[in-house]
Each structure stands twice: as C-alpha cells, then as structure tokens.
N, C-alpha and C positions, 0 to 999 in steps of 0.2 A: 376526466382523462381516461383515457382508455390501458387496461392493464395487461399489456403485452410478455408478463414476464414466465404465468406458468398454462399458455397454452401448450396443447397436444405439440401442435411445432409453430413452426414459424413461415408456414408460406404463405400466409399474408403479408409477408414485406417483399419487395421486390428493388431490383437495382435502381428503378429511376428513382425510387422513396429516400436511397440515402445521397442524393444533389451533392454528388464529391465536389464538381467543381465549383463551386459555389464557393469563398470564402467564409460565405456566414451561414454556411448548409450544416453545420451539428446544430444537433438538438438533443436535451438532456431532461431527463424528469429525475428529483428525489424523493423518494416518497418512504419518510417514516416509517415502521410497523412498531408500537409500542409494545413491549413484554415487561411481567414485573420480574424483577430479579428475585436470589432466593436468599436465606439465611447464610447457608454456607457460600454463596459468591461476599458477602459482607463482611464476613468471617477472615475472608481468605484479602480481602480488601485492607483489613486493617492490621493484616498481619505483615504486607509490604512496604516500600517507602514509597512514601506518594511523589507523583511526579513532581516536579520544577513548577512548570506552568499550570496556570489553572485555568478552568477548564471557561468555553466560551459560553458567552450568553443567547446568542442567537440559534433559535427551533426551530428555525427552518429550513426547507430544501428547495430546489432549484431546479431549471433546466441550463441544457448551455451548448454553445457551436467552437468550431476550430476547423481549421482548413483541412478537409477531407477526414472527417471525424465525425463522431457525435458520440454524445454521452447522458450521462448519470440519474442514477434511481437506488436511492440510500431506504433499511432500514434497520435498528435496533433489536437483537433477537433476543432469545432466553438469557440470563449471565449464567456460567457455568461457574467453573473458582477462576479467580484467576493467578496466573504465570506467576507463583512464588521462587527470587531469585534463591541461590545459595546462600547462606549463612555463614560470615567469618570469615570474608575474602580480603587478601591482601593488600590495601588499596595503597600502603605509602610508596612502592615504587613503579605503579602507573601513572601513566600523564593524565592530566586537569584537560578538561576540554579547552583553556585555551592554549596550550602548550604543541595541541599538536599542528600536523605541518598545515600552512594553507595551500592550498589549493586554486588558481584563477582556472574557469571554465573557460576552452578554446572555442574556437571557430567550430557552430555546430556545422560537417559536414552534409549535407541535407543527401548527397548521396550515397551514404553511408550507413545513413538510418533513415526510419520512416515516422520516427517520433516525433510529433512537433509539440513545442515548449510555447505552452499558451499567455506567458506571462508578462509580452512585451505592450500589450495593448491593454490595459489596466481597467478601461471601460468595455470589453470584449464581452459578452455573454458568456464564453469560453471562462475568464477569469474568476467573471463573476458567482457563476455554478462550480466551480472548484473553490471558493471561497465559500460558500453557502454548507460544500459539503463537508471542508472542512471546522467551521463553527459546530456544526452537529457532531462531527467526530468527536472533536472536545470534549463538548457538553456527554456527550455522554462515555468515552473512556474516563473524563475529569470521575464524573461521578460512582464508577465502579472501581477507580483507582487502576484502570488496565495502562497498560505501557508497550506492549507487542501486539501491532497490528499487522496483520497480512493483506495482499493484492493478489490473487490471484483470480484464475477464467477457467472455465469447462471443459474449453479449449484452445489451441494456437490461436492467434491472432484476433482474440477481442478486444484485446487493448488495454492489459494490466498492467502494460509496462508503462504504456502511457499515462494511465490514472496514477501509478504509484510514482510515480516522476514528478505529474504537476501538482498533485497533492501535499506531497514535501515542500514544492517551492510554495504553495502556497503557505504551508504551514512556517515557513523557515520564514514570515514578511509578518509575525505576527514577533511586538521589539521582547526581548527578554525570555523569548520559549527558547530551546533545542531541540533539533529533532535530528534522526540518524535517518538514512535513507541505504538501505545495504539491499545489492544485487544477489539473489539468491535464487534465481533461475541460471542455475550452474551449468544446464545443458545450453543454454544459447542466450548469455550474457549479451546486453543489449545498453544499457543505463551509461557505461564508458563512452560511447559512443554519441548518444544524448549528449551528454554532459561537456564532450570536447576532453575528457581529463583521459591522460595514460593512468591505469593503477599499477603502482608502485609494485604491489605484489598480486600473488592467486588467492581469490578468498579460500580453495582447499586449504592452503598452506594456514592461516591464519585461522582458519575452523579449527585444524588439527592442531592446533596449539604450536606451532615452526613458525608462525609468524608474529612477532609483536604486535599490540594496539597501535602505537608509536608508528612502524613499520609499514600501518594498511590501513588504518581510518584516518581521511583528509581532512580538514574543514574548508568549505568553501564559504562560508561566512562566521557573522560573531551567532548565529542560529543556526548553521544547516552543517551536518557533516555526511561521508561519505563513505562507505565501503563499499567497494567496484569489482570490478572481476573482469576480466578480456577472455581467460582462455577458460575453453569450456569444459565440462567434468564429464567424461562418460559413463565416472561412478559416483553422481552425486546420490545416490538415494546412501548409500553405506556414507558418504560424508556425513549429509546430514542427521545420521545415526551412528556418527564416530563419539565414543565415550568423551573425548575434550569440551567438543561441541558445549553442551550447556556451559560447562564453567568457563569458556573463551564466553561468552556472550552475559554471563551473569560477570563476569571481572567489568567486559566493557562498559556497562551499565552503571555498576558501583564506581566507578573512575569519572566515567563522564555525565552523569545525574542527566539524561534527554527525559523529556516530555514524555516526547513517541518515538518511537523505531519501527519504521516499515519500513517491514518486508518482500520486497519484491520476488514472489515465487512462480514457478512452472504453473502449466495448465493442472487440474488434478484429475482431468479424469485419461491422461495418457500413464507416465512412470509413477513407480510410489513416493516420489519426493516429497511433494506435500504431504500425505500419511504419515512421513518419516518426523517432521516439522511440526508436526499440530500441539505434542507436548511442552513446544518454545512457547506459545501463541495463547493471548487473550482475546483475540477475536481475529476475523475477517472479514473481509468487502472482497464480493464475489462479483467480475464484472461481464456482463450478456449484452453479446453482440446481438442485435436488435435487428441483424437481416440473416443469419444464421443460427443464431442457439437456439435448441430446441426446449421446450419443457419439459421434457423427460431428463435432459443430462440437467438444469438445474436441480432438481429433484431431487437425481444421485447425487449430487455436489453437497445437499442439504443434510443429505442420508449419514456420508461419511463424514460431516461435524454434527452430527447431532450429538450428545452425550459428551462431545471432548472439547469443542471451541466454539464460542457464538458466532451463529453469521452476523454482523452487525449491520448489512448490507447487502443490497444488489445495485451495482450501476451500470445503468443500462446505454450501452455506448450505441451509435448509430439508430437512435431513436427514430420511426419516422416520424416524418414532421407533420404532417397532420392529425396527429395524436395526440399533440404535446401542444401547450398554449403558448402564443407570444408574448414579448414583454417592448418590443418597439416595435 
C-alpha cells in the first residue's frame, strides 16, 4: 500500500480519485505505527482509575467507504503520561450516568449538515473500518489506562467531525462500555446537528462552571452520552483555558466512570484552541484529507504534540482508491 501520508504535498490526488458519487467510493487504510511506551507513561497509568470497559482484542486496521467520503489510517505513537484527573472531588451530589436526561436523536436533516452517520448499514465497509478502528483504539488506550482522546485535522474540512461522530457510535454498540462524545470545536459546532438533538445548554456555559452536568450531558443510550453546543464561541481559545475547565471535566468523569471521552476539536493549525486543550488529553487521532493535506502541515500538527500528547493516529479520510486494497 502506498504511504500517502507524509509526502512533500499532495498533488497526486486529483478530483476524479475521490468517486464522490459513488455510494461505495470511500476508501480507508489503518495502518499501526508501534512505539514503546516509557516508565513514567506507567507511572502515571496507575496512578488513575482505569476505565469501565476493557480494552478490545482485535490489532487490526482497516480500510472503509461512505457516501461521498472516504477515510482511515490509525497509528499508536510515543505514550507521554497520561491526563491525571483531580483528586477529592465531590461526587455524592452528581448524577450516576443513568440518572441523567435521555436523549432520542431526530431526523437527521441531510440539508443541514454534511455529516453522514455510517451505521445504518452494519455490513458497509464504512462500518466495518470504524469498527476496526475502534478495537485498536481500545486495545491500546485499554493498555496505557488513557481515557481522553481527541479528533481533530490540519485543517477545515477533513472530516474530524465526521470520524469523531462515527467513532462514538461505533464505540457506543460495544454492550456494557460508556463513552462521552463532547462537541468542542466551539467556533463551528457541528455534532447537534448530526445528531438531530437541540442542547439543552452552551458547552461555554457548562466549561465555566454556570452550567450543571445534569443540565448539559444527555444520554442517548444505556452506552453513549452527549455534550453538544449549537451556538458558536468567538472566544473559545480563553474558554478552553478558563480555570473551571479541568475540574468541570474531572467532576464529569468521577460521576459518570466512561471508558472514553472524545473529543471533538477545531482544526489545529488555524486558532490556538487545540494548544489551549492538549493539557486535558491523553492522546489524538489526527485525521488527513487525502486530496488536500499536505505533508508539511502533518508535520507541524506532529511538532505541536510532540512532548505534550501522543498522536495515536492518522486517519486518512478520502483515501484514493487505487492505493488502497479491496475487501469484495
């Protein structure tokens, strides 16, 4: 397979390469990179409470399609330490993950959004590579004890919202996990909209501590919950650097025991949002659109988590397809 992800640029891909209209025109590659981890990521492992779910069996990765899409190329980087919550938070009068509100997902309006939810077709190659790439996630956050993962892209429009969307539903069909799924690309909220769901409140409000857990994480099943955002932040980088911040997100954690919590965040190589974020975060999956990211902004994307959060990933969305091998 050909390794498309850290050339000079990208002009070998060209528009007819990503077959938009094609229903079965995505195409995904995951491809591993193993790193060993160090003392103090172990260190820092057993000093947290391990997640709920454990971690999956399956080491492999995958490729995969969606209607006017394509995607995925996962791998495993350095472990740094990971995300040590607060110590001595008050948990008796937050709500139990099943206590809080449900949530049914409406009518996704298709012209509304451009996200599409690959999980109605269960045999889809689409499903099946978000499934794939999920089991890897597992296995290896299971094994470093990490619990905050990120989604984000280089730039606008490779499809992080997308990934961090079917990645939760995927994760959310495995029976007895939990997982959180929180909109945090605060300049252009997107995920409500996916979802069919109004939020109840602004994730600002609820960073800065003004809004209860109660108040603004939903559940949409006995697995998946939900913090949303509709209206957009023009000052998300100081949010996500408001002093509440960590202890709103180490309370929600201690209350609701998830698995995983992704993160749905901005591009990083536009505002400082994500820089602001990295100190939340055991790792990231950085996702490269495959007929415009260049290899130079992966690079920098690499640059600015080197030393503070593992990449654990790159998935590589709009793969072309004669790069990538078939499976029927």
């Amino acid at each position: 397979m050909k390794d498309n992800l850290l050339r000079a640029d990208s002009s070998d891909f060209g528009a007819e390469d990503a077959d938009w209209a094609r229903p079965d025109g995505l195409r995904h590659s995951i491809r591993p990179r193993h790193r060993a981890g160090t003392d103090s990521a172990a260190a820092a492992r057993d000093a947290r409470p391990q997640p709920d779910q454990p971690a999956g069996t399956d080491d492999s990765a995958a490729a995969m399609p969606t209607p006017g899409m394509q995607m995925p190329t996962v791998s495993p980087a350095p472990a740094i330490t990971a995300h040590t919550p607060a110590s001595g938070l008050a948990e008796r009068d937050l709500p139990q993950w099943e206590e809080l509100d449900l949530a049914a997902p409406g009518d996704r309006d298709r012209r509304s959004t451009s996200i599409p939810v690959v999980d109605a077709d269960r045999d889809s190659l689409a499903v099946q590579a978000f499934d794939l790439l999920r089991t890897r996630l597992r296995k290896t956050t299971g094994e470093n004890g990490w619990v905050n993962i990120a989604v984000s892209a280089p730039t606008r429009g490779c499809g992080s919202t997308f990934t961090a969307l079917n990645l939760a539903l995927s994760l959310s069909r495995i029976a007895g996990s939990r997982t959180i799924l929180m909109d945090l690309n605060m300049r252009d909220p997107g995920l409500h909209k996916a979802m069919g769901i109004t939020p109840p409140c602004d994730m600002r409000d609820y960073l800065r501590g003004e809004i209860s857990l109660k108040d603004h994480i939903q559940r949409v099943s006995d697995t998946l919950a939900l913090g949303l955002n509709a209206r957009p932040d023009p000052d998300a980088a100081e949010t996500l650097q408001n002093p509440r911040l960590s202890r709103t997100l180490d309370q929600m954690r201690a209350a609701l025991r998830p698995g995983l919590v992704i993160y749905d965040l901005p591009p990083m190589l536009g505002h400082d949002d994500v820089s602001a974020f990295l100190p939340e975060l055991d790792g990231m999956l950085l996702v490269s659109d495959g007929t415009r990211t260049m290899g130079r902004q992966l690079v920098e994307c690499e640059r600015m988590l080197d030393g503070q959060v593992p990449l654990l990933g790159v998935v590589l969305n709009r793969a072309r397809k004669n790069s990538l091998p078939t499976y029927r």
